[in-house]
Backbone of each chain as ProteinMPNN parsed JSONL, in Angstrom:
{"seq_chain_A": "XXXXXXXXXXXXXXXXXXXXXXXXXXXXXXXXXXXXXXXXXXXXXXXXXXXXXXXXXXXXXXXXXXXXXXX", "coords_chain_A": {"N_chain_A": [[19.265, 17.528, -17.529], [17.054, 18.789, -15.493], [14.697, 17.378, -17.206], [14.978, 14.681, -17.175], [14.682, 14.701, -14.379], [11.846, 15.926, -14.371], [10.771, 13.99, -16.393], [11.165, 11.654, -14.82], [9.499, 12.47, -12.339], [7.034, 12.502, -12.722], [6.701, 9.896, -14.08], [7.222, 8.214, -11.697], [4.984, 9.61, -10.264], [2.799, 8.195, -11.679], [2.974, 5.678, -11.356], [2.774, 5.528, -8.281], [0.07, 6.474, -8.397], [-0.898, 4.309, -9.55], [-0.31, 2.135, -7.574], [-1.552, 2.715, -5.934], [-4.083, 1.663, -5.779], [-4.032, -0.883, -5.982], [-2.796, -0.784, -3.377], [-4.584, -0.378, -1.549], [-6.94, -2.197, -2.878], [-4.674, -5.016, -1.407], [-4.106, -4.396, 0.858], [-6.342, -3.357, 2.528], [-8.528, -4.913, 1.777], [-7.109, -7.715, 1.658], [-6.689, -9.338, -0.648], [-4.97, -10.647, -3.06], [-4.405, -9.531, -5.811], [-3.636, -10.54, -8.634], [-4.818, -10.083, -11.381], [-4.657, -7.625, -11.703], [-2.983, -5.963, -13.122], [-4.02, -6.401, -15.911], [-6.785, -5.408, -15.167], [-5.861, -2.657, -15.621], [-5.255, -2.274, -18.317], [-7.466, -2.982, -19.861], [-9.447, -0.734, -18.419], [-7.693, 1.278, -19.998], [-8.099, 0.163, -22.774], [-10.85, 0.765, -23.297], [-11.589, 3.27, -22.654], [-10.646, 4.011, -25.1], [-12.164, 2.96, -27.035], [-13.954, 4.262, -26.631], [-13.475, 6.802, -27.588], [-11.9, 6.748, -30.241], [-14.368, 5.404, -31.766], [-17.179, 7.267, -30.503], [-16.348, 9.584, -30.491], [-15.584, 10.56, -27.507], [-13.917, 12.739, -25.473], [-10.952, 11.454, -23.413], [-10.916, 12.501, -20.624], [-13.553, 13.076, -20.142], [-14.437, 10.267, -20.929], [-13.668, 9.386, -18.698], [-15.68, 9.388, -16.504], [-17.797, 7.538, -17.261], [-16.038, 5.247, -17.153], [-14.695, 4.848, -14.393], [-16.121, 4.103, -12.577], [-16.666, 1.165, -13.614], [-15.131, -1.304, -12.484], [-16.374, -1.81, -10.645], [-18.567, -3.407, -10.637]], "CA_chain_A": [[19.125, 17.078, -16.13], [15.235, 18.791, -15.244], [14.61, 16.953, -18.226], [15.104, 13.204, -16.721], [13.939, 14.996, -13.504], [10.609, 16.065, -14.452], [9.987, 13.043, -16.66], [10.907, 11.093, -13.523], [8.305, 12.871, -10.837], [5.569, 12.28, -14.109], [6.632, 8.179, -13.735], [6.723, 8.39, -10.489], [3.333, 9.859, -9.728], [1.794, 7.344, -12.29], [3.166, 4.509, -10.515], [1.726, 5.617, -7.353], [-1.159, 6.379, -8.686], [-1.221, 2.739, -9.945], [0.015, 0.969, -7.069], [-2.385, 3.185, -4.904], [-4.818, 0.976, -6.178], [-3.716, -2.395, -5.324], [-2.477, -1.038, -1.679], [-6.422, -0.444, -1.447], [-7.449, -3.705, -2.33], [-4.56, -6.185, -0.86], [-4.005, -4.272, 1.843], [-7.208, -3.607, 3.597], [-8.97, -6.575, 1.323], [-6.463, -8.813, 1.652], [-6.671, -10.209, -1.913], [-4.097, -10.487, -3.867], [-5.215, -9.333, -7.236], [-2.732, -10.609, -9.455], [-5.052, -9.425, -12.817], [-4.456, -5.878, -11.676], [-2.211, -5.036, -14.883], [-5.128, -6.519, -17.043], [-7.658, -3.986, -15.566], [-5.545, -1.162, -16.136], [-5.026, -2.631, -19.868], [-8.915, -3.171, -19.692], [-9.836, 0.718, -18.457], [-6.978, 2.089, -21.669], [-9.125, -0.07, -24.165], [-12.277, 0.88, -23.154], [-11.266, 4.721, -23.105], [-10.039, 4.178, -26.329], [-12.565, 2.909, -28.15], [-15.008, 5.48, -26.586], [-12.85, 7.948, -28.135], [-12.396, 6.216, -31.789], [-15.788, 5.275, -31.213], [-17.765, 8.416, -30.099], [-15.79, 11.082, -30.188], [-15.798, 11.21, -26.465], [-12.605, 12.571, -24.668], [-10.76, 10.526, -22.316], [-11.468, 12.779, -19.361], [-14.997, 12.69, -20.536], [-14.714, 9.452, -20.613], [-13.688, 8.748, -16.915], [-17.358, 9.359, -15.707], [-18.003, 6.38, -17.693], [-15.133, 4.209, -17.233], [-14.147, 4.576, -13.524], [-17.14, 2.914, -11.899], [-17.336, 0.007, -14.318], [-14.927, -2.345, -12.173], [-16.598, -2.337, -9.35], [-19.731, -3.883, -10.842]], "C_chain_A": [[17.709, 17.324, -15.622], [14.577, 18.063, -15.95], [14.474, 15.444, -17.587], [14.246, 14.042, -15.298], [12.361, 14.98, -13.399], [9.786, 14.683, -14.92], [10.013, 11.612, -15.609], [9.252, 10.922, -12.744], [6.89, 12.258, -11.721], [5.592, 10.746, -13.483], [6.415, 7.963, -12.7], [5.317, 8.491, -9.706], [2.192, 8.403, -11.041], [2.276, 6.103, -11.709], [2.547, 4.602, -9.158], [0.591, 5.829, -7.782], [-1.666, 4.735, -8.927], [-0.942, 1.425, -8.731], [-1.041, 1.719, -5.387], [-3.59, 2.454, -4.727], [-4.507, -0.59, -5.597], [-3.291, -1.765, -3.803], [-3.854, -0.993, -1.389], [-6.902, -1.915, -0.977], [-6.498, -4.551, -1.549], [-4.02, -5.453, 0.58], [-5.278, -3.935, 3.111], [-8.439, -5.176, 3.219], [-8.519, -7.72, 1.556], [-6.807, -10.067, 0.625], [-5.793, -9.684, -2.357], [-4.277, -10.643, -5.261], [-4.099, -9.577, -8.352], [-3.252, -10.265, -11.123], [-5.073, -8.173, -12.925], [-3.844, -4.87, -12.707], [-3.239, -5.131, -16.267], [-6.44, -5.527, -16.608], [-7.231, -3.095, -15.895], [-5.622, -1.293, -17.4], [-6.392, -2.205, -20.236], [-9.49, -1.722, -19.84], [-9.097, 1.765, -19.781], [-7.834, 1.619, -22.849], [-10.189, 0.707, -24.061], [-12.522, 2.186, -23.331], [-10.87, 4.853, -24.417], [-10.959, 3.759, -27.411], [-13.659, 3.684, -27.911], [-14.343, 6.658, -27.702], [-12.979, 7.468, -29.803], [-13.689, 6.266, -32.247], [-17.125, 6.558, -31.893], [-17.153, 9.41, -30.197], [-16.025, 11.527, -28.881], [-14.463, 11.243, -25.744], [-12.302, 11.728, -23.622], [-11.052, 11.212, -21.103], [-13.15, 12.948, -19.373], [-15.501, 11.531, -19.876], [-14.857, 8.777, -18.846], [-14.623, 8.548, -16.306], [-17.619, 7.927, -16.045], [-17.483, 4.981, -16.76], [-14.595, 3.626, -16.024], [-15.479, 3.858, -12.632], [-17.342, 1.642, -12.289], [-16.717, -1.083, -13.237], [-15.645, -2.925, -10.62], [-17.98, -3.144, -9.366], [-19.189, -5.473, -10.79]], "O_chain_A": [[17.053, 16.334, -15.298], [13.489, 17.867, -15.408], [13.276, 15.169, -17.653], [13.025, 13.884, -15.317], [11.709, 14.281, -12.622], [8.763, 14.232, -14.405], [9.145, 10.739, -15.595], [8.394, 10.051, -12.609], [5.936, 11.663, -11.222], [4.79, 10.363, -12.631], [5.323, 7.443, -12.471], [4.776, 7.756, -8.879], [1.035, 8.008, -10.9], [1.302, 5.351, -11.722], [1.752, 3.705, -8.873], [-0.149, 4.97, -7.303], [-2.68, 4.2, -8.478], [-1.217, 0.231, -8.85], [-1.113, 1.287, -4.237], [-4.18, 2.529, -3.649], [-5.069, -1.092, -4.624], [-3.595, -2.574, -2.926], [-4.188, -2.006, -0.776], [-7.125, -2.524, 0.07], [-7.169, -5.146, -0.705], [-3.479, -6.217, 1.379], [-5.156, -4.204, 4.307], [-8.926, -6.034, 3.955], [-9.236, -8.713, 1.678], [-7.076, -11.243, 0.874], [-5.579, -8.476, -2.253], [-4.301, -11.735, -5.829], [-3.732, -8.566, -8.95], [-2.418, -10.177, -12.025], [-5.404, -7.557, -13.938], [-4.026, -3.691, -13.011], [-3.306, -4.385, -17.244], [-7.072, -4.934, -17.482], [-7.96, -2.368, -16.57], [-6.152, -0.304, -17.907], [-6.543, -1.162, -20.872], [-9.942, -1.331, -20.916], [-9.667, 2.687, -20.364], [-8.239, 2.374, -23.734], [-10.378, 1.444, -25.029], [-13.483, 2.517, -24.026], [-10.764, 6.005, -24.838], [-10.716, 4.071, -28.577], [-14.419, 3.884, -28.859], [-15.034, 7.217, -28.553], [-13.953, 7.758, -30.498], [-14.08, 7.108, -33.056], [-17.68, 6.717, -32.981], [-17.791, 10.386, -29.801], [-16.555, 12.627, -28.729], [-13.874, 10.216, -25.407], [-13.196, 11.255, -22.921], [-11.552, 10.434, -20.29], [-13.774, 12.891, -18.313], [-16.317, 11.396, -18.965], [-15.653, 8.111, -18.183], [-14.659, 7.61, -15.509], [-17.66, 7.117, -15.119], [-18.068, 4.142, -16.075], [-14.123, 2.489, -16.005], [-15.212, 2.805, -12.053], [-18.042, 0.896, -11.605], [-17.565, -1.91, -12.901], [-15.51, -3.906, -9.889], [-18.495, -3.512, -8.31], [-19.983, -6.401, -10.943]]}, "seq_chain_B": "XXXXXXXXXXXXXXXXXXXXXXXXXXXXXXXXXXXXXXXXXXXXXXXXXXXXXXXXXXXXXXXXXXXXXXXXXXXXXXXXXXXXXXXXXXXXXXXXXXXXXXXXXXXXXXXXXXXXXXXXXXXXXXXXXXXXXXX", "coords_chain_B": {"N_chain_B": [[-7.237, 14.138, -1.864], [-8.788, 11.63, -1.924], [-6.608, 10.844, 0.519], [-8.367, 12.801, 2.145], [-10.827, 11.853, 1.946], [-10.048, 9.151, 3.463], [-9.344, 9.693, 6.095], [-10.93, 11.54, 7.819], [-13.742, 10.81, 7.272], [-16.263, 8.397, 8.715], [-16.628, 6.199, 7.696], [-14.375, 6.001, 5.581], [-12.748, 5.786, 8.228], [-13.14, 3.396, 9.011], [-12.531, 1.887, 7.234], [-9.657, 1.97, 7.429], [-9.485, 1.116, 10.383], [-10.244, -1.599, 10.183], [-7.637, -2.328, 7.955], [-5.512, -2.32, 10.027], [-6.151, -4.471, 11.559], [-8.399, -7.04, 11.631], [-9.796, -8.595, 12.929], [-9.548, -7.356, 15.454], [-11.081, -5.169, 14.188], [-13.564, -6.202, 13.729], [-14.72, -6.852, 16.39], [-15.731, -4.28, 17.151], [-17.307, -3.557, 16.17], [-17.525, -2.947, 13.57], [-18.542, -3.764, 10.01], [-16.579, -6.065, 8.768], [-16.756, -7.392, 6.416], [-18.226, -5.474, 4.369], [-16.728, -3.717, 4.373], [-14.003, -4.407, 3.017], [-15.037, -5.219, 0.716], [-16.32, -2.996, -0.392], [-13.947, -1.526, 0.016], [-12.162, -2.935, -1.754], [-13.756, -2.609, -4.62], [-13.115, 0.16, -4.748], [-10.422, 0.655, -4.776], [-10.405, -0.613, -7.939], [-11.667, 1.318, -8.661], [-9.849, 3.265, -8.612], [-7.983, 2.142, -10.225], [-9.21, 1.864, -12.923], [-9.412, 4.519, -13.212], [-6.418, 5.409, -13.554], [-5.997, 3.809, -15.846], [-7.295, 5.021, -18.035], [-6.058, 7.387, -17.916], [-3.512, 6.826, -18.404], [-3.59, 5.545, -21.219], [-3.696, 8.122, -22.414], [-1.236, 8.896, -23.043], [0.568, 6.716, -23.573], [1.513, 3.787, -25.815], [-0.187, 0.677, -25.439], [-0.46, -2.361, -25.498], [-2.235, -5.65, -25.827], [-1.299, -7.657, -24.213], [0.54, -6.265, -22.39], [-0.165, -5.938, -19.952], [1.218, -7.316, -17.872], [3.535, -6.076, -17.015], [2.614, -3.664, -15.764], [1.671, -5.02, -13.471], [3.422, -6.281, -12.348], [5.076, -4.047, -11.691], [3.5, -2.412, -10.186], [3.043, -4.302, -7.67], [5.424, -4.433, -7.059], [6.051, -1.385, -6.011], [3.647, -1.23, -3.845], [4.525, -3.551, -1.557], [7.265, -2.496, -1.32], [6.851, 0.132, 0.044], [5.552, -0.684, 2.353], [2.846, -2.665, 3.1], [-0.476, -1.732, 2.714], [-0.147, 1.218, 3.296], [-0.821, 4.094, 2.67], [0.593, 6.489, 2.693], [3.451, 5.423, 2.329], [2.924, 4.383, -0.031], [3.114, 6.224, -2.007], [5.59, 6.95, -1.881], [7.427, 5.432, -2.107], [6.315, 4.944, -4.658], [7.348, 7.307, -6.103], [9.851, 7.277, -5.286], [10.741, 5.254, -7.131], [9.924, 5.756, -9.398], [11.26, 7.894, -10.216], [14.332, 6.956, -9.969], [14.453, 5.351, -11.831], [13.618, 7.003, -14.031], [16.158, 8.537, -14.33], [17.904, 6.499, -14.297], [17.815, 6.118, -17.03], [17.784, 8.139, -18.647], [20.583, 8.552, -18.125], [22.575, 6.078, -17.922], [21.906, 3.57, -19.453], [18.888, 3.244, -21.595], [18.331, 0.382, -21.386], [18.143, -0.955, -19.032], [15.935, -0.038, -17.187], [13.855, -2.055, -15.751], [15.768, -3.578, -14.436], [17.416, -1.744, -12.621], [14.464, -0.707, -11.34], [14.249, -3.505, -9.477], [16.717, -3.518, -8.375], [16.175, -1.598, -6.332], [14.109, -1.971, -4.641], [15.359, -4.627, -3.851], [17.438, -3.241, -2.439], [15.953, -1.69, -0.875], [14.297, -3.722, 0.605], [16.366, -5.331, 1.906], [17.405, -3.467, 3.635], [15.308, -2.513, 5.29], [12.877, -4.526, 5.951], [9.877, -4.815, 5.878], [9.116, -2.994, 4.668], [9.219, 0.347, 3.124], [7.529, 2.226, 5.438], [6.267, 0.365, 6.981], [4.812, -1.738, 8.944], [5.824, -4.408, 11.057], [3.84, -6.299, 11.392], [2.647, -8.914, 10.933]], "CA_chain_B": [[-8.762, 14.037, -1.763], [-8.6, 10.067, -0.979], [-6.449, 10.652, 1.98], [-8.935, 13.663, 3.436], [-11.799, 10.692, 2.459], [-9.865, 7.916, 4.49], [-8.98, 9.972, 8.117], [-11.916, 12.569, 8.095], [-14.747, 10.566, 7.44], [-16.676, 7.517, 9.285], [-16.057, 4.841, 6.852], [-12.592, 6.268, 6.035], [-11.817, 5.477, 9.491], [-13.616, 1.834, 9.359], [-11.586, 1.015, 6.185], [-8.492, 2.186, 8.048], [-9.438, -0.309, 11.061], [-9.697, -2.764, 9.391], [-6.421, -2.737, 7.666], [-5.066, -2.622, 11.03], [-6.425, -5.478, 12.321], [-9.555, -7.135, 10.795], [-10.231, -9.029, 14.122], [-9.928, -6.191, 16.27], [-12.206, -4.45, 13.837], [-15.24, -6.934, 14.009], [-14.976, -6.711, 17.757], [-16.098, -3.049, 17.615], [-19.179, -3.694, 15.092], [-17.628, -2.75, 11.865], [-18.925, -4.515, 8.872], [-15.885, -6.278, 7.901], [-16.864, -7.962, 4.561], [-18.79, -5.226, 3.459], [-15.6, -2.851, 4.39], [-13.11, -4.959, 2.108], [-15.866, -5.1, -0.379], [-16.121, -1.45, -0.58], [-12.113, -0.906, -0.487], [-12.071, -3.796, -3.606], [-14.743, -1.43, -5.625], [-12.327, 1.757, -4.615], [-9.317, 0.119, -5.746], [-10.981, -0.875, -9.149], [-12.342, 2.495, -9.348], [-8.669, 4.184, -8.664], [-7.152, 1.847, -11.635], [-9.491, 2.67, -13.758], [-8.517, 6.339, -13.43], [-5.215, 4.969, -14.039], [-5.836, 3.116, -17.007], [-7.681, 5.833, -18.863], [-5.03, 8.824, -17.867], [-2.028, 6.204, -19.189], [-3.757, 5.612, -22.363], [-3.803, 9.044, -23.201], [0.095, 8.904, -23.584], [1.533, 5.366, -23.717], [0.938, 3.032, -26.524], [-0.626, -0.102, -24.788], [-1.433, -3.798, -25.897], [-3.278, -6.657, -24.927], [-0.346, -8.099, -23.339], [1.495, -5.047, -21.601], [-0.529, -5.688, -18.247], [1.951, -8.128, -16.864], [4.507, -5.472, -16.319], [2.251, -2.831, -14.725], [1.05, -5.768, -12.222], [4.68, -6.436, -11.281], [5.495, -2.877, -11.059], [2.794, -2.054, -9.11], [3.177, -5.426, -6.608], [7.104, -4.208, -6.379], [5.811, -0.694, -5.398], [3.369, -1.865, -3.061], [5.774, -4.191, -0.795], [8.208, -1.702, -0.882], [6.058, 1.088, 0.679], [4.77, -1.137, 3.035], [1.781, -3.227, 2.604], [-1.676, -1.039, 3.126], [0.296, 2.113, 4.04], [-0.95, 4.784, 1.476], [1.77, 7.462, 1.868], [4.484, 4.685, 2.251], [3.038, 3.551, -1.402], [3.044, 7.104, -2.561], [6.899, 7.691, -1.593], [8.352, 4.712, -3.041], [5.903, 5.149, -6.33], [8.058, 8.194, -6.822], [11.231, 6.989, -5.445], [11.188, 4.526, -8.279], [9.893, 6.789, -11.111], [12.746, 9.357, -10.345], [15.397, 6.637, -10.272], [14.148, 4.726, -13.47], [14.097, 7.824, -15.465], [17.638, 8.286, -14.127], [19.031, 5.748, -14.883], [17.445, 5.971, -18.338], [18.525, 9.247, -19.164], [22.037, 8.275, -17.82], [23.163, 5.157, -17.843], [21.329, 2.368, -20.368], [17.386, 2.631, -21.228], [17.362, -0.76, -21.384], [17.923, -1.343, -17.266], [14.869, 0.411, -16.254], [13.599, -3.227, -15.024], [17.356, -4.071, -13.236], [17.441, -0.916, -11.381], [13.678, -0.874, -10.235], [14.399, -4.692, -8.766], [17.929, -3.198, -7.38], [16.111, -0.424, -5.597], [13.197, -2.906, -4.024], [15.852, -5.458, -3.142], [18.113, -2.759, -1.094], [15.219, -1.306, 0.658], [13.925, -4.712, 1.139], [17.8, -5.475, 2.689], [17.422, -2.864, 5.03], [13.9, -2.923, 6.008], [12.231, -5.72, 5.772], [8.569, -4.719, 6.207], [8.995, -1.965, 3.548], [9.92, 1.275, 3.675], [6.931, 2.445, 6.216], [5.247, -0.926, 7.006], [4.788, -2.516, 10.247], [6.144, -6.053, 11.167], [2.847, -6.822, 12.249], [2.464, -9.986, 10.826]], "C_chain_B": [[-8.979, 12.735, -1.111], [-8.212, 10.265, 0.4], [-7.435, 11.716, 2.838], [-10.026, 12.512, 3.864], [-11.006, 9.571, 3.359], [-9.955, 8.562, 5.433], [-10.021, 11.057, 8.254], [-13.309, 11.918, 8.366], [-14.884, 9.226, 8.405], [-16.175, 6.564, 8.531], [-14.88, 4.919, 6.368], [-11.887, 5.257, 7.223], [-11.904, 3.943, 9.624], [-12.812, 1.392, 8.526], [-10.011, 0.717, 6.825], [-8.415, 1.037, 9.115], [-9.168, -1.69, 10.656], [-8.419, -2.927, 8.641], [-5.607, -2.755, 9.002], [-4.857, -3.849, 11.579], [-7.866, -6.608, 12.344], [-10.198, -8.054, 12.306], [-10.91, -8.397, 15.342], [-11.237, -5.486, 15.838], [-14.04, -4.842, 14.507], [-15.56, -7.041, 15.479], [-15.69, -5.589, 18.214], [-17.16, -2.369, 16.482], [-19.082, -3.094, 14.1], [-17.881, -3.867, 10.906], [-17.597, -4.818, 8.323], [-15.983, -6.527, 6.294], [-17.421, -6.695, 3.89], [-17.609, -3.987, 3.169], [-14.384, -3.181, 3.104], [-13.991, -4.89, 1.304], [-15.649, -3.673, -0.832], [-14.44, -0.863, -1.192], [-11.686, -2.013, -1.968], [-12.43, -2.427, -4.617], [-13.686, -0.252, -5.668], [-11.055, 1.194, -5.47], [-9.653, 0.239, -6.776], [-10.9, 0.477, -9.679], [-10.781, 3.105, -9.756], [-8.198, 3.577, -10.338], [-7.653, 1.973, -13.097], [-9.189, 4.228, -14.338], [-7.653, 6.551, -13.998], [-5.084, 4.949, -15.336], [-6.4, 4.307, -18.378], [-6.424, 7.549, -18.897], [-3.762, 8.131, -18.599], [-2.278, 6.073, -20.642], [-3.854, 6.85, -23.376], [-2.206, 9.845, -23.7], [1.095, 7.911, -23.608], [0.587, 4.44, -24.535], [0.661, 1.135, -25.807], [-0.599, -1.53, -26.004], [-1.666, -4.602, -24.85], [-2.639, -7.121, -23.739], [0.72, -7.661, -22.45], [0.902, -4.578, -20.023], [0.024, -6.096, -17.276], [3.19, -7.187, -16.338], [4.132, -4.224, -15.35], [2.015, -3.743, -13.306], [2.513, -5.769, -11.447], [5.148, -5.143, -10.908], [4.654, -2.05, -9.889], [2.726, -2.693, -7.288], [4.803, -4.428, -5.814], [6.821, -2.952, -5.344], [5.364, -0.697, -4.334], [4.217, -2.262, -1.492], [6.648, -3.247, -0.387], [8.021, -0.673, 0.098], [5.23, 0.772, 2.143], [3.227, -1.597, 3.235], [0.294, -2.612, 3.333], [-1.515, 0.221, 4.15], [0.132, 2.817, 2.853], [0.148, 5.617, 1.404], [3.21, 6.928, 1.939], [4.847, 4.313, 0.538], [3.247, 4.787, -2.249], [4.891, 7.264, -2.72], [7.48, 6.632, -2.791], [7.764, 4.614, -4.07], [7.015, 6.55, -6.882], [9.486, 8.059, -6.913], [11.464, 6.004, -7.051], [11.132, 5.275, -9.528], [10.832, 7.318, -11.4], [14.063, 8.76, -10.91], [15.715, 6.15, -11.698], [14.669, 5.952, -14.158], [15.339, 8.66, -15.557], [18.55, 8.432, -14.937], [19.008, 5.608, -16.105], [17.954, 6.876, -19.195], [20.409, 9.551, -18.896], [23.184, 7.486, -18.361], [23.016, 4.096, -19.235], [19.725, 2.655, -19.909], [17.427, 1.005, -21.064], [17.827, -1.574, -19.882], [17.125, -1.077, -16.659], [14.657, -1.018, -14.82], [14.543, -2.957, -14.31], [16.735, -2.981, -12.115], [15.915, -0.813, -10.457], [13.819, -2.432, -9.538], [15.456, -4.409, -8.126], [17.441, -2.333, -6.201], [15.494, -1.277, -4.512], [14.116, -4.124, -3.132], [16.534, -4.668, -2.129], [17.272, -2.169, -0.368], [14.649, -2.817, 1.48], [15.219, -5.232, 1.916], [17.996, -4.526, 4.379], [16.447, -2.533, 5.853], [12.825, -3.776, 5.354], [10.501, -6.034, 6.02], [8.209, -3.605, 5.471], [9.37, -0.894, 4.314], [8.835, 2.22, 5.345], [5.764, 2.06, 6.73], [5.616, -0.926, 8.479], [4.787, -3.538, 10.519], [4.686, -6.665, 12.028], [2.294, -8.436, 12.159], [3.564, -10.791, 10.893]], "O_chain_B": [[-9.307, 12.66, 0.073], [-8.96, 10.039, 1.351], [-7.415, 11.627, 4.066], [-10.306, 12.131, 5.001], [-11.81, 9.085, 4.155], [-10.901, 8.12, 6.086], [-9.714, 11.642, 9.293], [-13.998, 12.237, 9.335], [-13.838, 8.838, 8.925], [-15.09, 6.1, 8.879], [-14.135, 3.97, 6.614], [-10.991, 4.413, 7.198], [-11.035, 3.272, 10.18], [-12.193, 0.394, 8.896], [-9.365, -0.329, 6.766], [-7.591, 0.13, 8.995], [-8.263, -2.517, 10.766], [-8.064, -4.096, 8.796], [-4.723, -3.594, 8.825], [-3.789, -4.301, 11.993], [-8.224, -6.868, 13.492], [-11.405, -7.876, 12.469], [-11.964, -8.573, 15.953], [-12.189, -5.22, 16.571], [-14.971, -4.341, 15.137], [-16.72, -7.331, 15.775], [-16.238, -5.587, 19.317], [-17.566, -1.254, 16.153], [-20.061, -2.624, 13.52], [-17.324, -4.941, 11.136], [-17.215, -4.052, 7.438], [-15.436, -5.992, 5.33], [-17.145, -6.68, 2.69], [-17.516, -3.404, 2.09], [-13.964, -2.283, 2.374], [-13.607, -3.874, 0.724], [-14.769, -3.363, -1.635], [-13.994, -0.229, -2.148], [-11.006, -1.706, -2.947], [-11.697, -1.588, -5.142], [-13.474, 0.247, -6.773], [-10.872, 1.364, -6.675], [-9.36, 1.375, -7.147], [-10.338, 0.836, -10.713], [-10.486, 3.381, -10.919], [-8.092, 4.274, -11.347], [-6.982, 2.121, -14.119], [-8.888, 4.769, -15.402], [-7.56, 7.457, -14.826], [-4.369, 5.698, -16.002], [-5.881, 4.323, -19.494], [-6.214, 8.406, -19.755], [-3.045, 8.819, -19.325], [-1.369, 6.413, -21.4], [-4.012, 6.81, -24.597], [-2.017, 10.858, -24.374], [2.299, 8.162, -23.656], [-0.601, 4.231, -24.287], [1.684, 0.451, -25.831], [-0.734, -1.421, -27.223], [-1.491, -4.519, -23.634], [-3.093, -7.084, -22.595], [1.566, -8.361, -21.895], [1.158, -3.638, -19.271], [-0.189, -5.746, -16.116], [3.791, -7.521, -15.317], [4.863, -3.781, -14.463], [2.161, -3.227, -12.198], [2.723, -5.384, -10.297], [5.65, -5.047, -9.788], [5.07, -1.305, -9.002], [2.52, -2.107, -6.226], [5.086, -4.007, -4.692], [7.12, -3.072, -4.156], [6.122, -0.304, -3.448], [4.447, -1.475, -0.574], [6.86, -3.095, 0.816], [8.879, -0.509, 0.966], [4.557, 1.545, 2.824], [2.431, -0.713, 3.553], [-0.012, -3.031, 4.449], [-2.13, 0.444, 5.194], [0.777, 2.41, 1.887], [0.773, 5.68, 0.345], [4.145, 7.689, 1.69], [5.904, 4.095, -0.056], [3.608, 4.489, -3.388], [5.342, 7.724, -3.769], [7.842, 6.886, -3.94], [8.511, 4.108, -4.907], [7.362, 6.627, -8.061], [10.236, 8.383, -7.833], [12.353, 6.237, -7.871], [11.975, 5.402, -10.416], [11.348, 7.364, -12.516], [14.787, 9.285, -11.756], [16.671, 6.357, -12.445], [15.762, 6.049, -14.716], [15.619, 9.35, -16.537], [19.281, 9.16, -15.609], [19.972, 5.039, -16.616], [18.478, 6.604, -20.275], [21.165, 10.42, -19.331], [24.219, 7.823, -18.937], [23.993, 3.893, -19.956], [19.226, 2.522, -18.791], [16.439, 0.456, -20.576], [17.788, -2.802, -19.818], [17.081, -1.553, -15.524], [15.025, -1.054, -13.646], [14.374, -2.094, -13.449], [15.961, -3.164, -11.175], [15.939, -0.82, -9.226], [13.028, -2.323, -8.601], [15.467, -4.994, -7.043], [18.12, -2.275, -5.175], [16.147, -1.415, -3.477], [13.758, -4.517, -2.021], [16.439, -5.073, -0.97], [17.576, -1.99, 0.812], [14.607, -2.949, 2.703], [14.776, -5.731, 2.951], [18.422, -4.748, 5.513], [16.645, -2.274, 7.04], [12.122, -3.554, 4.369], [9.989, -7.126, 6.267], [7.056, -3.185, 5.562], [9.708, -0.853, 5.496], [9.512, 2.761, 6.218], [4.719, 2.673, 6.946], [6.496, -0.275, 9.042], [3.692, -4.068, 10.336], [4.652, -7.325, 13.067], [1.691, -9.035, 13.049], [3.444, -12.011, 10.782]]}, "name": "protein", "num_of_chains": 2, "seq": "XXXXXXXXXXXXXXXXXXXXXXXXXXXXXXXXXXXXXXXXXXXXXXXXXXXXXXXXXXXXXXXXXXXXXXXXXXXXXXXXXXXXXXXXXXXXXXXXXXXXXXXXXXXXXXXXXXXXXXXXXXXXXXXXXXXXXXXXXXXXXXXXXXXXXXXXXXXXXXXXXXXXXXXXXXXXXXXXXXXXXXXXXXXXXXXXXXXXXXXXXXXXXX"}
């Protein structure tokens, strides 16, 4: 039962985390970003082949990786 | 940290106007465009965050973005559209129930039940769970 619980609050918080993001943009932007599942896809590659890559951890990586979309 | 940056600071507060009311805003000499510009870039930045913290425990492909977009849209809506701790509540209400019903019932309903949950809050409030019928 904590067991489904915990791995719940985990899904949970990564879904907000993820949809914290789009309330951002279509709610004070008012775009409706419908490729929003392809950047997240986008930011997992890109961490991933730093890592294969470079040998650079994924929280490493974040410095990197979290400014790129806004270019 | 986000929410101390939205209601503490100056541009916090301008981003905040503007989701209010983007009319109202430009009446009281905020930079709309460059405000939504800015909250685009932030967004981006957040899902990036995202995308690199999920990859470090879910196996991904090319084509596994179409179900974060809808799960994220469903969340969204539900929470009320450009209400951050509306989107925070129902991001967890759903996580909790999913992994539920997963550990309960049938993994393979996740989907059903998050579209059952979204349709009965959408049944009983119709502007999400802490939206405003403003439009």
């Amino acid at each position: 039962m904590t067991n489904a619980i915990l791995t719940g609050l985990m899904l949970g918080g990564m879904y907000a985390l993820i949809a914290m993001g789009l309330t951002l943009q279509y709610g004070v932007a008012r775009i409706m970003n419908l490729s929003y599942g392809e950047f997240l896809i986008a930011a997992a590659f890109a961490s991933h082949w730093l890592f294969t890559g470079w040998a650079i951890s994924p929280f490493a990586g974040l410095v990197l990786v979290v400014p790129s979309p806004s270019c | 940290m986000l929410y101390l940056a939205l209601t503490r600071t100056r541009a916090g507060t301008a981003v905040r106007a503007v989701a209010v009311d983007p009319f109202a805003a430009q009446l009281v000499a905020i930079n709309v465009p460059q405000a939504s510009a800015l909250t685009f870039a932030l967004g981006g930045a957040l899902v990036a965050a995202a995308g690199v913290l999920v990859s470090t425990f879910l196996t991904f492909s090319a084509s596994s973005g179409v179900v974060f977009t809808m799960k994220a849209l469903i969340v969204v809506v539900m929470g009320g559209v450009g209400n951050m701790l509306g989107c925070m509540i129902a991001g967890l209400a759903l996580g909790l129930s999913e992994a539920l019903v997963a550990s309960y019932v049938d993994p393979g309903l996740t989907l059903a039940v998050n579209f059952a949950l979204f349709l009965a809050v959408l049944l009983v409030k119709p502007a999400g769970l802490l939206g405003r019928a403003t439009r």
